[in-house]
Structure formats: C-alpha cells, structure tokens
Short mmCIF file of the C-alpha atoms (twelve columns), coordinates in Angstrom:
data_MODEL
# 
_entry.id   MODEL 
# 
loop_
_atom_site.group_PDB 
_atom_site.id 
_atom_site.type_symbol 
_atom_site.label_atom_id 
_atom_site.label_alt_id 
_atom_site.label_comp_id 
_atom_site.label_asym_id 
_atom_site.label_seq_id 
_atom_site.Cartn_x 
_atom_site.Cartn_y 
_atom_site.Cartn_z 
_atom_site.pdbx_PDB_model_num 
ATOM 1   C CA . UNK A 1   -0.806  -20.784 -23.665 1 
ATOM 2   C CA . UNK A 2   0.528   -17.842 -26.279 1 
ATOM 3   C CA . UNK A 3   0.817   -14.101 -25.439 1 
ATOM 4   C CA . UNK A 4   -1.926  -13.925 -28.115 1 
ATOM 5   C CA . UNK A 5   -4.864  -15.306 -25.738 1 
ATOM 6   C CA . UNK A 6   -3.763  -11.954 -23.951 1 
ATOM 7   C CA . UNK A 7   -5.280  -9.746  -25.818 1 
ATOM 8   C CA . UNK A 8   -4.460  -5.390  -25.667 1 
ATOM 9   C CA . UNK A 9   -7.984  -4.844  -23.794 1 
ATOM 10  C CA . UNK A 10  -6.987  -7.591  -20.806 1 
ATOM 11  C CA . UNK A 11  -3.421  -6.858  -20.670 1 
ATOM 12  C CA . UNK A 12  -4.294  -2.831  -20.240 1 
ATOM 13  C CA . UNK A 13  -6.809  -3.797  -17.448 1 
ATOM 14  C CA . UNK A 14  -4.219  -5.965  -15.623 1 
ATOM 15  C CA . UNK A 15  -1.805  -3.605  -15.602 1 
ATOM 16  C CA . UNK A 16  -4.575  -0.772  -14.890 1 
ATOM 17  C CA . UNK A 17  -5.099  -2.652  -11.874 1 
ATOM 18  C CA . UNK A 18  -1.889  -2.640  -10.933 1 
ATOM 19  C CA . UNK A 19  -1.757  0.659   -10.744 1 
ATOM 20  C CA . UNK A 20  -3.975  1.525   -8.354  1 
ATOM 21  C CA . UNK A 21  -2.101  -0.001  -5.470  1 
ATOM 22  C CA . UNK A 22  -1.138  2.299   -2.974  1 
ATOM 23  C CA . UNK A 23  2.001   3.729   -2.606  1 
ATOM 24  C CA . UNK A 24  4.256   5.544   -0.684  1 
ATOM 25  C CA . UNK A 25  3.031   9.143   -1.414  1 
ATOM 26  C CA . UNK A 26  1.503   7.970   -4.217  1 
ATOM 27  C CA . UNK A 27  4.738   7.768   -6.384  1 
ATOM 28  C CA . UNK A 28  3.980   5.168   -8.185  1 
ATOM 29  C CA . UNK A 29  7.505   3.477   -8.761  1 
ATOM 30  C CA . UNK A 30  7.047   0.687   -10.684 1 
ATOM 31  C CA . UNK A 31  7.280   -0.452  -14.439 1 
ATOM 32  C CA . UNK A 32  5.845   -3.432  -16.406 1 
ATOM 33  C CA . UNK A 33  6.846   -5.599  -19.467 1 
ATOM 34  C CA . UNK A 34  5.170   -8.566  -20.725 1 
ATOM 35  C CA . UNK A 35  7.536   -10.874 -21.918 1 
ATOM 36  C CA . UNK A 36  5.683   -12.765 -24.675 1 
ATOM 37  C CA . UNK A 37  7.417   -16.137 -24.654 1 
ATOM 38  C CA . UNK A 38  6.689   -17.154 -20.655 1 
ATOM 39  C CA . UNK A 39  4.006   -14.965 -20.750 1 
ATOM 40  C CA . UNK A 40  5.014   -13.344 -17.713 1 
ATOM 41  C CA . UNK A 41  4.418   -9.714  -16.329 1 
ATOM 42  C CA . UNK A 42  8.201   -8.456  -15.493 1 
ATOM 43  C CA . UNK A 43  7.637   -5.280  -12.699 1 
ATOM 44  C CA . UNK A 44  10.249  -3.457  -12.222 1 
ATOM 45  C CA . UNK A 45  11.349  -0.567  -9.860  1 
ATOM 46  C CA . UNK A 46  11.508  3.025   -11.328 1 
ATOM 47  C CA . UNK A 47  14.014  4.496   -9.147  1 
ATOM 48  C CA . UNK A 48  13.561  8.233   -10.009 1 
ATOM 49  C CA . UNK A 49  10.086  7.637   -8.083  1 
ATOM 50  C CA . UNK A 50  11.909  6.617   -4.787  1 
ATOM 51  C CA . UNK A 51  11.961  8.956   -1.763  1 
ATOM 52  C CA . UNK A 52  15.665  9.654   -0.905  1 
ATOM 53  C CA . UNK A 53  15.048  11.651  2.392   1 
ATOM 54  C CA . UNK A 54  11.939  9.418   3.514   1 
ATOM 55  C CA . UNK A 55  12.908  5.723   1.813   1 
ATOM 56  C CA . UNK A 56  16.550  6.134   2.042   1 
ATOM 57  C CA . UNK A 57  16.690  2.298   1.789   1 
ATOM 58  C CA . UNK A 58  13.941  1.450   -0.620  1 
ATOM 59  C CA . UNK A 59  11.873  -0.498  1.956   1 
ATOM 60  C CA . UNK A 60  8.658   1.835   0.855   1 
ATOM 61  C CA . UNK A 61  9.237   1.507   -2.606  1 
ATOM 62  C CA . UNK A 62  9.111   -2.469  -2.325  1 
ATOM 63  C CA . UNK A 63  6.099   -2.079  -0.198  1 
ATOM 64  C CA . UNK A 64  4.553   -0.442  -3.376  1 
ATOM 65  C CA . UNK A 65  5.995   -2.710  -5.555  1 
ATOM 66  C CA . UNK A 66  4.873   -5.270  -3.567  1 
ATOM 67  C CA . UNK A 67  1.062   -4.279  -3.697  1 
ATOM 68  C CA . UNK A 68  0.740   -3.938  -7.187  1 
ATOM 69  C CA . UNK A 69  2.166   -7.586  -7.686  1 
ATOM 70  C CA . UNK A 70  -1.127  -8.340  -5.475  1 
ATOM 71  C CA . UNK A 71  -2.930  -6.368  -7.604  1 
ATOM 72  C CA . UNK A 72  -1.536  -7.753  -10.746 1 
ATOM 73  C CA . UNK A 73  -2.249  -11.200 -9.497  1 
ATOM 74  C CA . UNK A 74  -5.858  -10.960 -8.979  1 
ATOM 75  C CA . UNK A 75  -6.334  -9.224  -12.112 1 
ATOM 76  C CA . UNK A 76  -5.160  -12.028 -13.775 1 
ATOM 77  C CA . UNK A 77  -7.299  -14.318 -11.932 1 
ATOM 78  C CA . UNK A 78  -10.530 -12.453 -12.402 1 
ATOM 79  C CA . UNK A 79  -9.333  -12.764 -16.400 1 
ATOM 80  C CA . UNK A 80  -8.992  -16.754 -16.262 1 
ATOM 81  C CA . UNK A 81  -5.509  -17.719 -15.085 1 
ATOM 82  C CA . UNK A 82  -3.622  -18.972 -12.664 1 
ATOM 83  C CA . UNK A 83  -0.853  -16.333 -11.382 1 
ATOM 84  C CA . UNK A 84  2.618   -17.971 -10.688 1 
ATOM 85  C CA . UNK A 85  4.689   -14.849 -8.854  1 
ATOM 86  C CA . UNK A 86  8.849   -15.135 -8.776  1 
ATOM 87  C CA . UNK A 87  10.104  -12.646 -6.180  1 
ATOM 88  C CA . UNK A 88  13.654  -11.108 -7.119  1 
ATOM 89  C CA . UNK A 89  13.917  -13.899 -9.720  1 
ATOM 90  C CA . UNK A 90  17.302  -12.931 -11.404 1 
ATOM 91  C CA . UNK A 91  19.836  -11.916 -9.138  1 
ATOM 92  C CA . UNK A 92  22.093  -9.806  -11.709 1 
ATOM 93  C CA . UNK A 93  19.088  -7.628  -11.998 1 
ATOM 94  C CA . UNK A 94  18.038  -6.081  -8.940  1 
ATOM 95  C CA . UNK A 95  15.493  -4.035  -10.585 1 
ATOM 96  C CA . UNK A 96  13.855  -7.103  -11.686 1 
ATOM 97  C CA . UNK A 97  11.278  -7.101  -8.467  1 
ATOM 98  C CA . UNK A 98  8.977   -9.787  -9.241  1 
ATOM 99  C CA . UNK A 99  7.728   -11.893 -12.609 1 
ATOM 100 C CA . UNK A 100 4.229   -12.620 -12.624 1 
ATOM 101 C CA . UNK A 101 3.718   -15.650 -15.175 1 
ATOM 102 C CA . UNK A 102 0.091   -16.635 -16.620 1 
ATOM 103 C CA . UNK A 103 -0.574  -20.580 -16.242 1 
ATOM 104 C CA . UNK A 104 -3.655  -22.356 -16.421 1 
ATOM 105 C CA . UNK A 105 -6.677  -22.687 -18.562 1 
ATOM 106 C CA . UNK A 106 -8.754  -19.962 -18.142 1 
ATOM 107 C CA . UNK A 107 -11.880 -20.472 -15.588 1 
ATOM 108 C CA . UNK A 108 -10.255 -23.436 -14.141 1 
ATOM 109 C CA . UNK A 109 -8.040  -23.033 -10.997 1 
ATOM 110 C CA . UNK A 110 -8.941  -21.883 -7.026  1 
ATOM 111 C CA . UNK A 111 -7.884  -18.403 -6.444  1 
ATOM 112 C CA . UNK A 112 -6.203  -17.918 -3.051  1 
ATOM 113 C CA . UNK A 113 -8.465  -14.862 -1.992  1 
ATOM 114 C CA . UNK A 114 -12.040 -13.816 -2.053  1 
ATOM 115 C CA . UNK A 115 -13.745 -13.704 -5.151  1 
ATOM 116 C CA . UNK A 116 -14.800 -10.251 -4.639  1 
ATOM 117 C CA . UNK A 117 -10.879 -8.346  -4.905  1 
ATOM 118 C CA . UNK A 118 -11.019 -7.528  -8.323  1 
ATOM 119 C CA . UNK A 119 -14.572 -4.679  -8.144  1 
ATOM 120 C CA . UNK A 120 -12.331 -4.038  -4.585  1 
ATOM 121 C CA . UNK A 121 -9.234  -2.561  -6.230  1 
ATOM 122 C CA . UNK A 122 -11.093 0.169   -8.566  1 
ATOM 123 C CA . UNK A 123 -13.145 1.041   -4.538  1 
ATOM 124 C CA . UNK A 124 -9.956  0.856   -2.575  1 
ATOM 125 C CA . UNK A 125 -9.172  4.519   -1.401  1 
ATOM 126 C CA . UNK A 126 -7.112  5.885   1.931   1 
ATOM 127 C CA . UNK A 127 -9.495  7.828   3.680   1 
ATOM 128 C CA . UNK A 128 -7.722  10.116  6.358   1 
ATOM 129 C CA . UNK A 129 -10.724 10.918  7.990   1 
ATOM 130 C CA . UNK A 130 -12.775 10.995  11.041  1 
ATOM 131 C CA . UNK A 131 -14.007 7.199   11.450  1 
ATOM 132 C CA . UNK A 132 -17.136 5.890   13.664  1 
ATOM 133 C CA . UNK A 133 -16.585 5.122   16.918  1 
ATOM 134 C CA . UNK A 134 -18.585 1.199   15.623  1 
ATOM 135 C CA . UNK A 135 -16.732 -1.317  16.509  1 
ATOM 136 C CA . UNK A 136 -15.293 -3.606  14.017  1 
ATOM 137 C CA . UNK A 137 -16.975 -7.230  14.288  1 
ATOM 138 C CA . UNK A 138 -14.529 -9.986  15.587  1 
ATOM 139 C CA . UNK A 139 -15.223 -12.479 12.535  1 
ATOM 140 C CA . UNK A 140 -13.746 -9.239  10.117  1 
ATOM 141 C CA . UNK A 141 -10.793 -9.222  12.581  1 
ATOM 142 C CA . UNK A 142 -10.185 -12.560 12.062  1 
ATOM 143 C CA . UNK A 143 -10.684 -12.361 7.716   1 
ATOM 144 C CA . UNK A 144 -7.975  -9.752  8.037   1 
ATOM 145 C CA . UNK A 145 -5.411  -11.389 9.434   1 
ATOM 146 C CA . UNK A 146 -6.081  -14.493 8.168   1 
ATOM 147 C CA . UNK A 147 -5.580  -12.780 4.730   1 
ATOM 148 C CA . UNK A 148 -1.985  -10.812 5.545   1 
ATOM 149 C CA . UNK A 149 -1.305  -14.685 7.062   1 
ATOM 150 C CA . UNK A 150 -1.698  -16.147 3.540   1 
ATOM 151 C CA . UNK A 151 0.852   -13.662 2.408   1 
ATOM 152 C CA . UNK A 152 3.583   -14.573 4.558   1 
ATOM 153 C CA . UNK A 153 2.687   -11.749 7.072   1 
ATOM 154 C CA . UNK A 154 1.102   -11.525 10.493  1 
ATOM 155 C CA . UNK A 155 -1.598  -8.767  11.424  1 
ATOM 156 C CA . UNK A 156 -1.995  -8.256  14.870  1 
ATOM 157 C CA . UNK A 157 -4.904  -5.739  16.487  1 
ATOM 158 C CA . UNK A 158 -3.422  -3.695  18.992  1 
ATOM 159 C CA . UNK A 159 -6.257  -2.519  22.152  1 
ATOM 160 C CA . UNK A 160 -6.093  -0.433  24.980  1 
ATOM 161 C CA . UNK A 161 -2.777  0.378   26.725  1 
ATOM 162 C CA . UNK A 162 -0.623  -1.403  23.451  1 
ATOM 163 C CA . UNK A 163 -2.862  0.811   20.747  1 
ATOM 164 C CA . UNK A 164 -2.255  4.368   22.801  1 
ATOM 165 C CA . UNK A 165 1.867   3.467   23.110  1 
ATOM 166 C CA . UNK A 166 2.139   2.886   18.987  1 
ATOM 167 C CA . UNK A 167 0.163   5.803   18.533  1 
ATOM 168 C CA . UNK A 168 2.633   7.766   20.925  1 
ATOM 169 C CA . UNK A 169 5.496   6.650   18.750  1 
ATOM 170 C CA . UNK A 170 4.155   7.810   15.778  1 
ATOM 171 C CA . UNK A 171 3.180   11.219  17.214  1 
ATOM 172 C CA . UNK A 172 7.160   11.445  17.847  1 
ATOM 173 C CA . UNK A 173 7.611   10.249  13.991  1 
ATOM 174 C CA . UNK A 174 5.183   12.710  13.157  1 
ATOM 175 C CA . UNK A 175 7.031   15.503  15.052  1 
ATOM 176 C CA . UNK A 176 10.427  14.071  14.007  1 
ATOM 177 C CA . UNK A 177 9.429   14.564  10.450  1 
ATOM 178 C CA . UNK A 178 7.882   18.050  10.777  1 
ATOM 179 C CA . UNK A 179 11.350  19.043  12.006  1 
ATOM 180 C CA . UNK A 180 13.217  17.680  9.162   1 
ATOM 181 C CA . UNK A 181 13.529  20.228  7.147   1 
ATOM 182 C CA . UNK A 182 14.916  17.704  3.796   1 
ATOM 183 C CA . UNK A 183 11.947  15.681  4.568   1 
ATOM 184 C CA . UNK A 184 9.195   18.086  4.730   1 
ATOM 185 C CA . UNK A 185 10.747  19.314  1.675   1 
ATOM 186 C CA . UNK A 186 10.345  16.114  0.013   1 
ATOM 187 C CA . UNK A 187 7.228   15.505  0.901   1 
ATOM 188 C CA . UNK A 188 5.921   19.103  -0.423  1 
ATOM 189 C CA . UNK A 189 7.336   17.909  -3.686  1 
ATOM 190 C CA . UNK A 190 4.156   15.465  -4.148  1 
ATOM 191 C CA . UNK A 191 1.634   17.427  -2.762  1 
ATOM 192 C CA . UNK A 192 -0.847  18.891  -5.651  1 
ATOM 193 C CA . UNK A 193 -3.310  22.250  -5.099  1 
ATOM 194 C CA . UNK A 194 -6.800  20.063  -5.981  1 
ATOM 195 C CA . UNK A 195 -8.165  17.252  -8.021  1 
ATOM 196 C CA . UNK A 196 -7.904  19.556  -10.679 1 
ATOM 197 C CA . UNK A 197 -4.181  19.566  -10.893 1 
ATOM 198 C CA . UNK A 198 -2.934  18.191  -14.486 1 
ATOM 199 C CA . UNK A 199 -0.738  15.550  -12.629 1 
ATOM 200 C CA . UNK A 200 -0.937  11.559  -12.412 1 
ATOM 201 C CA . UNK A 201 0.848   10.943  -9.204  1 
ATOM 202 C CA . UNK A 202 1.213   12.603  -5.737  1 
ATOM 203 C CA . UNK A 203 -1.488  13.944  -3.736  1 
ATOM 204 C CA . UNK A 204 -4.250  16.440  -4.270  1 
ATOM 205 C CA . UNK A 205 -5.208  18.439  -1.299  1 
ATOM 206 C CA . UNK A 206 -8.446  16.573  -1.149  1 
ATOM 207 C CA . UNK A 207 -7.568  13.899  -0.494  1 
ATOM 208 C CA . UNK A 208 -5.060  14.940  2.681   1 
ATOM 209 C CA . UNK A 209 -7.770  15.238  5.101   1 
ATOM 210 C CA . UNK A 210 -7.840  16.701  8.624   1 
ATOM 211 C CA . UNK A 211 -5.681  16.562  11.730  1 
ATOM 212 C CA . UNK A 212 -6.956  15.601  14.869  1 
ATOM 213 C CA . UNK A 213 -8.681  18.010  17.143  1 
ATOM 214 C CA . UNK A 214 -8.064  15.470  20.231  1 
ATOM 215 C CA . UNK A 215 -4.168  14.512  18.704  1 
ATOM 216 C CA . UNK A 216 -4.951  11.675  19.775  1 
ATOM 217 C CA . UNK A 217 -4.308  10.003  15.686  1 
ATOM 218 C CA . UNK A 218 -1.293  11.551  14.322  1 
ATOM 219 C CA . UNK A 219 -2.470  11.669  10.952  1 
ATOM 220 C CA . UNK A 220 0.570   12.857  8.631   1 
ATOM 221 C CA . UNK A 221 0.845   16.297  7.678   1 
ATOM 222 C CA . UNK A 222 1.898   15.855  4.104   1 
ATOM 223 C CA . UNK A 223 2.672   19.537  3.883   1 
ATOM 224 C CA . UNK A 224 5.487   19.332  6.933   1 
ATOM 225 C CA . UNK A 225 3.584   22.479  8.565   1 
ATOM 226 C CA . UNK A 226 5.903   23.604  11.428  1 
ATOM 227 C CA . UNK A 227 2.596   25.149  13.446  1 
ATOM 228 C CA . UNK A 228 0.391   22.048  13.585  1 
ATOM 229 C CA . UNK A 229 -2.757  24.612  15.042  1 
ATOM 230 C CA . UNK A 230 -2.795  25.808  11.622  1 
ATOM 231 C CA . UNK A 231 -3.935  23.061  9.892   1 
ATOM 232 C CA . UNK A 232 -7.586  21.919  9.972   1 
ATOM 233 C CA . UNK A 233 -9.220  19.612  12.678  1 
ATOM 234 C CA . UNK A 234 -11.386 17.301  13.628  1 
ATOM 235 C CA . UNK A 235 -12.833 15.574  15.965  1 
ATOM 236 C CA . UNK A 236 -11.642 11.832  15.425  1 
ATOM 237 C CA . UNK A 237 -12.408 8.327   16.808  1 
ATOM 238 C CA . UNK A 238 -11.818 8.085   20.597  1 
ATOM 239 C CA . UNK A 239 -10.698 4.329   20.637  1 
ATOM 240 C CA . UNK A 240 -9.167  3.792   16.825  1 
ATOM 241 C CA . UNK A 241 -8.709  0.403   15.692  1 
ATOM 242 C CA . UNK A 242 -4.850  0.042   14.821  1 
ATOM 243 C CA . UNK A 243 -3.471  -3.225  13.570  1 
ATOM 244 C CA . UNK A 244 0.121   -3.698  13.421  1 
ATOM 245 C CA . UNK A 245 1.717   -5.680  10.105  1 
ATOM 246 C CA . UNK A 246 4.839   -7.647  10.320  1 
ATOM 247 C CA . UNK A 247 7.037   -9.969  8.889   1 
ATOM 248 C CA . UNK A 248 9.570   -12.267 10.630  1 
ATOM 249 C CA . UNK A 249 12.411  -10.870 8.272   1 
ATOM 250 C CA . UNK A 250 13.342  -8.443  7.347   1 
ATOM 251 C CA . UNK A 251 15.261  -8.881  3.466   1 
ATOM 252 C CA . UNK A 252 13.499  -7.150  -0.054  1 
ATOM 253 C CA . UNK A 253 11.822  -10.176 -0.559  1 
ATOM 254 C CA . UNK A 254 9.956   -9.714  2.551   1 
ATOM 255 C CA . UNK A 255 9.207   -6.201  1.917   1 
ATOM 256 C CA . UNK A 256 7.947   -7.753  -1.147  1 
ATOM 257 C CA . UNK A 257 6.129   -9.960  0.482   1 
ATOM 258 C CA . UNK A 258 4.323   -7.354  3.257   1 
ATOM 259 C CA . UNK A 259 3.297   -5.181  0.173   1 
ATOM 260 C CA . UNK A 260 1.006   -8.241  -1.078  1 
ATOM 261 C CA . UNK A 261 0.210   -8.722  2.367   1 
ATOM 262 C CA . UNK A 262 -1.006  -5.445  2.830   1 
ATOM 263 C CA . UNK A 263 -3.208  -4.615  -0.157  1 
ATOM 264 C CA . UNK A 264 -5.056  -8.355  0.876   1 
ATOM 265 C CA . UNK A 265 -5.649  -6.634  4.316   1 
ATOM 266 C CA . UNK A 266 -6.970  -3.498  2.442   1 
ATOM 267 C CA . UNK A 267 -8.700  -5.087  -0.211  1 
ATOM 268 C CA . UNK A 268 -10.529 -7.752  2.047   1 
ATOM 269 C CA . UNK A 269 -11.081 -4.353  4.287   1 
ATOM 270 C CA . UNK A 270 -13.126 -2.311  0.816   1 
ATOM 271 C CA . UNK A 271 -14.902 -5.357  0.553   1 
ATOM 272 C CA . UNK A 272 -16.290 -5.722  4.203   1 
ATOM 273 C CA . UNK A 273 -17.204 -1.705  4.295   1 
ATOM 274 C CA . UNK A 274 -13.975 -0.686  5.523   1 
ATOM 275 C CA . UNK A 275 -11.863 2.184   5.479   1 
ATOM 276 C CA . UNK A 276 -8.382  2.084   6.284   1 
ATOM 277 C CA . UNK A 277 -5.576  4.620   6.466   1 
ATOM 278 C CA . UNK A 278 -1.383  3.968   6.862   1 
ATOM 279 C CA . UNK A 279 0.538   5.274   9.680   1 
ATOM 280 C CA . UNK A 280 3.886   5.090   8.334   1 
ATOM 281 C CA . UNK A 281 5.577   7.892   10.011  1 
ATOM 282 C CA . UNK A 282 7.852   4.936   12.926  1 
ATOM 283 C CA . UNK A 283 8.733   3.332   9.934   1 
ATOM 284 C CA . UNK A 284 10.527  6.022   8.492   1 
ATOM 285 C CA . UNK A 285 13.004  6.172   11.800  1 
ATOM 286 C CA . UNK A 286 14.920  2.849   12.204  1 
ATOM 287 C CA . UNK A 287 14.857  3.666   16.517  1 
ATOM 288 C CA . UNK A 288 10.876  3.903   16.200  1 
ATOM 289 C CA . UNK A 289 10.298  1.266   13.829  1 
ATOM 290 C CA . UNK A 290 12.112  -0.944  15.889  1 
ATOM 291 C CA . UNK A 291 10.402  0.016   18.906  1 
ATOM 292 C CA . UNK A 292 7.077   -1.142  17.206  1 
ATOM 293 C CA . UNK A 293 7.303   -4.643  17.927  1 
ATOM 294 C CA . UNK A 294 4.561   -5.588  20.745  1 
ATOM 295 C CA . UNK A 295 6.087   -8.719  21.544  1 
ATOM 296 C CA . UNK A 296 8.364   -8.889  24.718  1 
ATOM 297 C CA . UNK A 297 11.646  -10.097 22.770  1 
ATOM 298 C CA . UNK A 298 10.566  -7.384  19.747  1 
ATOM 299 C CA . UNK A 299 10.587  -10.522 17.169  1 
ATOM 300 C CA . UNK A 300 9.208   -9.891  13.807  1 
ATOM 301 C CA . UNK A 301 10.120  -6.991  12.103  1 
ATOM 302 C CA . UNK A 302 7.403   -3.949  12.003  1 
ATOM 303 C CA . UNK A 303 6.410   -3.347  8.056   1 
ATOM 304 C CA . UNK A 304 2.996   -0.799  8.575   1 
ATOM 305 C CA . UNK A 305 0.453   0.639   11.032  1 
ATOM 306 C CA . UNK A 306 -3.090  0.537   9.523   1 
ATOM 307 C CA . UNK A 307 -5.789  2.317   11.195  1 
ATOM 308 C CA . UNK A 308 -9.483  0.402   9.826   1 
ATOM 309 C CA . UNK A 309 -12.733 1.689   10.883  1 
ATOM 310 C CA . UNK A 310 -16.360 2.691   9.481   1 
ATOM 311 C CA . UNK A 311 -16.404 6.469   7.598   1 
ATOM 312 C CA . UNK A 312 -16.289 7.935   4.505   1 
ATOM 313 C CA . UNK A 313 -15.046 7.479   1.555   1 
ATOM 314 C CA . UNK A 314 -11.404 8.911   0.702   1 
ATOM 315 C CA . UNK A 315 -11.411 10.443  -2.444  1 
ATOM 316 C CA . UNK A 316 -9.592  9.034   -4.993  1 
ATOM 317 C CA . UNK A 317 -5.759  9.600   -5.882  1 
ATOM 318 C CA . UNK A 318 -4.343  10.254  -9.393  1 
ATOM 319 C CA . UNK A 319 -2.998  7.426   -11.413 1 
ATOM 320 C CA . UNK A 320 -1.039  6.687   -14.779 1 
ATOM 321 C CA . UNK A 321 -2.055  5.042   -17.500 1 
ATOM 322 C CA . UNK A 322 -1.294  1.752   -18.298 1 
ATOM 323 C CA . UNK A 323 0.916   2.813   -21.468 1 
ATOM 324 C CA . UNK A 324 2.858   5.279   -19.308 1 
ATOM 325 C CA . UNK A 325 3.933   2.310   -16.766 1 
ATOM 326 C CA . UNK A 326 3.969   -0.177  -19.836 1 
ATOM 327 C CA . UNK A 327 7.157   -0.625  -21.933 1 
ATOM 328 C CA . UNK A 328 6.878   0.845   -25.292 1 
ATOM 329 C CA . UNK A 329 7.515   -2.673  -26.982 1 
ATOM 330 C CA . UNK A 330 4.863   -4.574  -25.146 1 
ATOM 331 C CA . UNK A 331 2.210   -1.742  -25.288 1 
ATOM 332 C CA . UNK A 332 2.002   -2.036  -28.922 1 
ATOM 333 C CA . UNK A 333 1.281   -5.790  -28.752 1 
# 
C-alpha cells in the first residue's frame, strides 16, 4: 500500500481523532508526521506543552500521548486498515513516542475493540459533575476491564471501605496541591474565562464543574483556590464508582501503554452511556501515588483514578486542528 490510498480528507480525520484524546489539562502535547514510505503515523512529544511543576517527570504527558495513539489506531481502523503501533521505536530519539504504521487491505482485518469507538471519540467528554446514584451493571464492569486488560493494563473497581481510603488520599493531593503555590500557578496558566475564549487548548470555565457539597469527591480545583467554601457546590453521588488503573511497570513504555489503556476504558465507557471523570491529584505526589496500590504487597504501579457513573454530559474542551499538530511537510500531501 502507497501513502497515496491515504488521501488529505482521511489523513486529517485520523489525526482529528487523535486529537481529541484527553490530556493532562488539556495540553495537548503531541505532534504527528506521516512518513510516506512505511506509511506510518510518527507522534511525537511537544515538550513546551509539558507541566514542569505538575509532570515533573513526563509520566502525564505519555499518558496523553498514549491516548491519542489509541485514538489514532481506531481511526485508522474505522478507515480500512490494520494499525501496527511501535512504542519508543528508535532509541536515539526519545521524542519519537510511538509509530503507527497502516497494513492491510482495507475492510479486511478484526479490529481488537468494539466496532462502535470511532462515533465514541467525537462523544467522549470529562464530565465533573454530579453523577446518579444508579448503579453501574456488573456485565459493563466486566467490558471495562476487560478492555484496559487488552491494553496491557488492569482496571480494578474499588467498593466500600477500599473506595472511601483512595478518595481520602486524593483529598490530601487535592489539599497538597492547593498549597503549592508553583502548582496552582501552573495550573491557572490553562484555565480559560468561557467557551468563548479564542484558545485551542486548556480549559474553559464550563467545563470545570462543581465541588462537592458533601467533600466526599475531591474533584480538582483547577483554579488552586486557597478557600475551598468559595467555590461552587453540589450535592454529589453518595457511593461513587472509582476504578483504579494500573500497570505492573512502571517504564515510558508503560505509561504509553496505560494511556491506550485508558481511552479503551473511556471510550467503551461513551459507548455504554457513561460518564467518567480522572482523579489524578495522588498521582502527582510520588508518597500518594504509591500508596494507591490496593493490593497487600502494593504490586503494580498506580497510573489513574477514574470515577464512571450515569449524568450529564461534560461539555466539550477546545482542540487544535489537525494542521496545527501536523508537520508542515506532510500536511500539504
């Protein structure tokens, strides 16, 4: 197969797609390249996107990275082909995160996920809202994990006494962070007046949503207020479903490897009716993180909290276009 059977209108909608992963603030710190002769999607890393204060090692940044790849490769499946994905493939370029190559003929290979992902990733928003207190049926437990198990990844729903002490942790990563002043700094940096704001990253106020009224979900307080009874509040779920992703190492590739993980969870998750929002604040603080681990010898290695439930709709975050994310030589193709 030739880089012409790509044509512009596919190769903007794959890398579209890739865009609207999540990421960490919604920075958006990734680049793409097609390379024409393995037909290959290169994604890079755009450092100036990382988070020095909050990321200081790039784990959340490969998370990021990592979901778009996800992204990337069902996009290329709903368009015909076969994804092959390389992670780190050339080790004299570190910003070389992953190569996505196109194989196949098109319409004739099994796609390792639900059919249904691709219409997912243009409905897949955070909502950081009040959920229903409906419970969330065993058999969509079960798709869940199965799909952050296909990535390499483990999801593990966390009830009762096990749910209340992660939450706890993250209230003190929550309170941690509020008392950084560098951090709540940084974090101010990507936070945007409305959905009006000319910008194509960060976070409108929108889409920030409430604190709880009960504290009982530390939801993040993007703008690092220092008197949490001045922000708005709700009334939130009393029993939240929290599910706990890990990997059993703990290397970029595997941070890699949890960001695919965890846009299957959250894609399988838009498709079932779900909404889902990250509680990231333990993994910010290498004490907490480590503390996350429900296991009795702490194996695995904590990569996210995800909260999933029934509710509304988060509205949607900013993105950039695919020629702003698309090298200039392989946009004009």
């Amino acid at each position: 197969m030739r880089s012409e059977h790509l044509d512009a209108e596919t190769l903007e909608a794959c890398v579209a797609a890739a865009v609207a992963a999540p990421s960490f603030f919604n920075t958006q710190p990734w680049r793409f390249r097609l390379d024409p002769d393995a037909v290959a999607f290169e994604v890079r890393a755009e450092p100036d996107r990382s988070l020095r204060h909050a990321d200081p090692v790039g784990r959340a940044l490969h998370l990021s990275v990592g979901a778009s790849v996800f992204n990337l490769r069902v996009a290329v499946s709903h368009f015909g082909w076969a994804p092959v994905v390389r992670l780190l493939p050339r080790p004299g370029e570190p910003g070389l995160l992953a190569t996505v190559r196109l194989t196949g003929s098109a319409g004739r290979h099994n796609v390792d996920h639900r059919g249904d992902l691709y219409g997912a990733i243009w409905r897949r928003h955070s909502s950081r809202f009040p959920f229903s207190d409906r419970p969330v049926p065993p058999q969509a437990r079960a798709e869940l994990a199965e799909s952050a198990h296909r990535e390499g990844a483990s999801l593990s729903f966390l009830g009762g006494a096990e749910a209340a002490r992660l939450l706890r942790v993250t209230a003190e990563a929550e309170h941690r962070n509020r008392l950084d002043a560098d951090r709540g700094t940084e974090s101010r940096r990507w936070v945007h007046r409305d959905l009006d704001d000319p910008h194509d990253t960060g976070l409108p106020q929108a889409v920030l949503g409430p604190q709880d009224a009960r504290e009982g979900i530390p939801m993040r307080d993007f703008t690092a207020a220092r008197h949490p009874e001045r922000l708005s509040a709700q009334d939130f779920e009393t029993a939240p479903l929290i599910a706990l992703l890990k990997t059993v190492h703990d290397r970029r590739t595997d941070w890699l490897r949890a960001g695919e993980a965890l846009e299957h969870v959250l894609l399988v998750a838009t498709a079932l009716g779900l909404r889902a929002s990250l509680l990231h604040q333990p993994m910010e603080w290498p004490d907490l993180r480590r503390s996350l681990s429900p296991d009795p010898d702490h194996t695995g290695h904590a990569q996210m909290l995800i909260r999933l439930g029934y509710g509304p709709e988060g509205p949607a975050t900013p993105r950039r276009t695919p020629h702003a994310v698309l090298d200039a030589d392989t946009s004009r193709r």
